[in-house]
ZAPAMAR-982918 format. One record per residue (C-alpha): x, z, y. Coordinates in pm, 1 decimal, always signed. Layout:
N
ATOM, x, z, y
ATOM, X, Z, Y;
...
END
This chain:
67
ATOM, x, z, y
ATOM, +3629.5, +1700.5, -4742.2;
ATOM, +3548.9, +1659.0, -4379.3;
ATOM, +3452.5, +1329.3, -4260.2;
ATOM, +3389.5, +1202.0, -3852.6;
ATOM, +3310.1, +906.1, -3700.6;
ATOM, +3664.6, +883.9, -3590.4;
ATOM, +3745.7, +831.4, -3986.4;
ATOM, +3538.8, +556.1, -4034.3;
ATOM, +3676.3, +410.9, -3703.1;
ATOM, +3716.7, +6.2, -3724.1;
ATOM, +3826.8, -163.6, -3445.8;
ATOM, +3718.8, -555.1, -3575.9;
ATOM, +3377.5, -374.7, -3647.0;
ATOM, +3327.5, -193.2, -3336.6;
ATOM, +3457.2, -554.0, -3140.2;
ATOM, +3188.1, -736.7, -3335.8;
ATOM, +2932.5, -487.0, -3228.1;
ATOM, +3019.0, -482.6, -2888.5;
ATOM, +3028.1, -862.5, -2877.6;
ATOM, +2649.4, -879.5, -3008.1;
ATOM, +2589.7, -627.3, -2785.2;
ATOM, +2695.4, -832.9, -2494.3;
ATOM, +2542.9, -1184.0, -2668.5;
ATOM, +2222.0, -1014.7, -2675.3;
ATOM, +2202.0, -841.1, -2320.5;
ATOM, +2292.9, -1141.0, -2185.0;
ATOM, +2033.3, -1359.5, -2353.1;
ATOM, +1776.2, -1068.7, -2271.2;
ATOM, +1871.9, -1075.4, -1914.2;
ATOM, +1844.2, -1447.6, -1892.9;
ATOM, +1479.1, -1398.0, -2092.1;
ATOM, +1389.7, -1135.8, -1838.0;
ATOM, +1504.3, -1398.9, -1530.1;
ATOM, +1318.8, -1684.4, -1661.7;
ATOM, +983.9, -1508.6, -1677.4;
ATOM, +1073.7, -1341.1, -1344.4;
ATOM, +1058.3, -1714.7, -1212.7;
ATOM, +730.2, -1781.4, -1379.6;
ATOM, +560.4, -1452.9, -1246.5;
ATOM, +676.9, -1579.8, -908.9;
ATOM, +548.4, -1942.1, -982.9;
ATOM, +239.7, -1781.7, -1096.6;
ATOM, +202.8, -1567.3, -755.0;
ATOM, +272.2, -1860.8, -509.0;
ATOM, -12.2, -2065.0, -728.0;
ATOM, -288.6, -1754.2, -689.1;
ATOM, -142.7, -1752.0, -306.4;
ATOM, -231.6, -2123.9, -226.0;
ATOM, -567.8, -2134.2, -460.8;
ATOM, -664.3, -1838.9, -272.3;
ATOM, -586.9, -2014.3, +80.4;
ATOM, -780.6, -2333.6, -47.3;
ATOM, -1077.0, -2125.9, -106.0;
ATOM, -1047.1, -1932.1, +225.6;
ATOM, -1100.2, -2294.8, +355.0;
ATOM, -1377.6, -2415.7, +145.9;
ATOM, -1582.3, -2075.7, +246.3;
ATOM, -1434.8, -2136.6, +621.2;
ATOM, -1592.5, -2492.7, +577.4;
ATOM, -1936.9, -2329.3, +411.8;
ATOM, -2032.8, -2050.9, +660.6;
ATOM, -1964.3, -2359.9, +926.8;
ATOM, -2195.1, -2524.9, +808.4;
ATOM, -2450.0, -2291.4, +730.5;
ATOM, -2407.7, -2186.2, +1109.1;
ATOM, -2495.0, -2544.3, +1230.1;
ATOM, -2134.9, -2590.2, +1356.6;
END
């Protein structure tokens, strides 16, 4: 007896499957967004903690060359 895929061929089934499918690419994209946002969060708080210490140093060698 020869069997295929095409045998076993359920359309409710393959429906379900591709509506998980799409339920869980969509929740992975939405996972993948939010920690897009907090890398970029993340970034733009190394950024400005970087500048504030650019100024503190600024401030330092100022003062240590009687300015």
């Amino acid at each position: 007896m020869v069997t295929d895929a095409l045998h076993f061929y359920r359309p409710d089934v393959e429906d379900e499957r591709w509506r998980y499918k799409q339920e869980l690419l969509a929740q992975l994209q939405d996972e993948s967004d939010k920690q897009g946002e907090k890398i970029d969060d993340l970034e733009d708080q190394l950024l400005e903690a970087k500048n504030e210490k650019s100024e503190t140093d600024a401030a330092i060698n100022k003062i240590k060359n009687g300015d």
